[in-house]
Each structure stands twice: as structure tokens, then as C-alpha cells.
Steps between C-alpha positions, in 0.01 A plus 500: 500500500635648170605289252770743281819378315744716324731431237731718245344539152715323196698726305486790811589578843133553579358337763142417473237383820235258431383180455726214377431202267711328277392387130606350204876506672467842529422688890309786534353734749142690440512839605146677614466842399200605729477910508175652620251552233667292232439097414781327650739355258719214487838479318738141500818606488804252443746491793791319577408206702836485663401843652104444650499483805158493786385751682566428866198691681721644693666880530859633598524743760433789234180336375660353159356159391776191584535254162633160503874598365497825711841550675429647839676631786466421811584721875440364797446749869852322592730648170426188349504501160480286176376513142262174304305409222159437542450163372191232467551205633183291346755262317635351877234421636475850691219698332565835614732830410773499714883606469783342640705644775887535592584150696573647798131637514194340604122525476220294691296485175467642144789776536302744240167486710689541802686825391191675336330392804783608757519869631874392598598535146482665127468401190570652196514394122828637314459317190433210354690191318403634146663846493751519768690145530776701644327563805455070538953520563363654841252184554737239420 
């Protein structure tokens, strides 16, 4: 399992992958520059803490990495469609990534594993919570 978080650099729009710790008051994620035939070096840079968000393990149907605060869409074989934020839900006593789902839909178990899992539908991210709120209208 890879552990990876990424967050947006202070005083940019970067985004930056690494490690995350927090210090002093101050977060941070260590990014590993590993090239072959150079000493791999590590650079803390400042990020936004409201913006870091875990690695899920998991890949969209076009291979891209799926973040906690990912906005993803959704197609089912049947037309059905709907668009959610990945979300961790640690802090309610439900450890595990999920996203919630229109009312009138329902999954067995964890509704993320269950559509990466499922040949019966797609996934796709189309943003995330960070840099296109606008697309959140469509989840609400």
C-alpha cells in the first residue's frame, strides 16, 4: 500500500506529492526527488493544510490517482449517473474512503470499493474541492 498525500504549496497553485507532517503549527509535505544516478533529495515544502488530502490507492478508469477531496463522476451500464466527493470517514466511526450517493441510490457496502470494483460502472475524477467548487453545485 502507498502511503502519498498531496497538498497545494503556500503562496502558489502548485501542488506537491509526498509525505505529510505537521510542526510547530505549521503542515508540510516532504517531497522525494529520486532520479537514477543522483542521491535522492528531500525538500519540506509549506502547504495549505485545508488543501492535503490522502492518497486513496485507488485509480479512475484512465489510471489517475483518486485523493480524498477528489470530485468524481460516476456512470452506471443503466444511464445512471451522478457526481461525489471522495471523502474519509475516520472521524464517524467508519474508517474508510467512501463518497456519498444520491438518496435514491443504494450500495451493499462501501459505495467507492464497490464502483472501482464493479465492471457495471465508471469512474472518473473531474476535479477536486480545492480548484473547482463550482463543480460541488452539481453534487449538492
Amino acid at each position: 500500500m502507498e502511503i502519498e498525500f498531496r497538498g497545494k504549496r503556500l503562496r502558489s497553485s502548485e501542488w506537491v506529492h509526498g509525505f505529510y507532517y505537521e510542526e510547530r503549527g505549521f503542515s508540510y509535505i516532504t517531497v522525494v526527488t529520486d532520479k537514477p544516478g543522483e542521491i535522492p533529495t528531500h525538500l519540506n515544502v509549506p502547504v495549505d493544510p485545508k488543501t492535503v488530502g490522502q492518497y486513496t490507492n485507488l485509480k479512475d478508469k484512465n489510471g489517475k490517482k483518486i485523493f480524498e477531496g477528489d470530485i468524481v463522476e460516476i456512470i452506471g451500464d443503466e444511464g445512471y449517473e451522478f457526481t461525489s466527493v471522495v471523502e474519509y470517514f475516520g472521524e464517524s466511526g467508519y474508517p474508510a474512503f467512501d463518497m456519498r450517493t444520491p438518496e435514491d441510490y443504494y450500495f451493499e457496502s462501501n459505495t467507492f470499493s464497490e464502483i472501482i470494483m464493479s465492471s457495471s460502472y465508471e469512474l472518473e475524477v473531474i476535479g477536486n474541492i480545492h480548484e473547482n467548487p463550482e463543480l460541488l453545485e452539481v453534487v449538492e
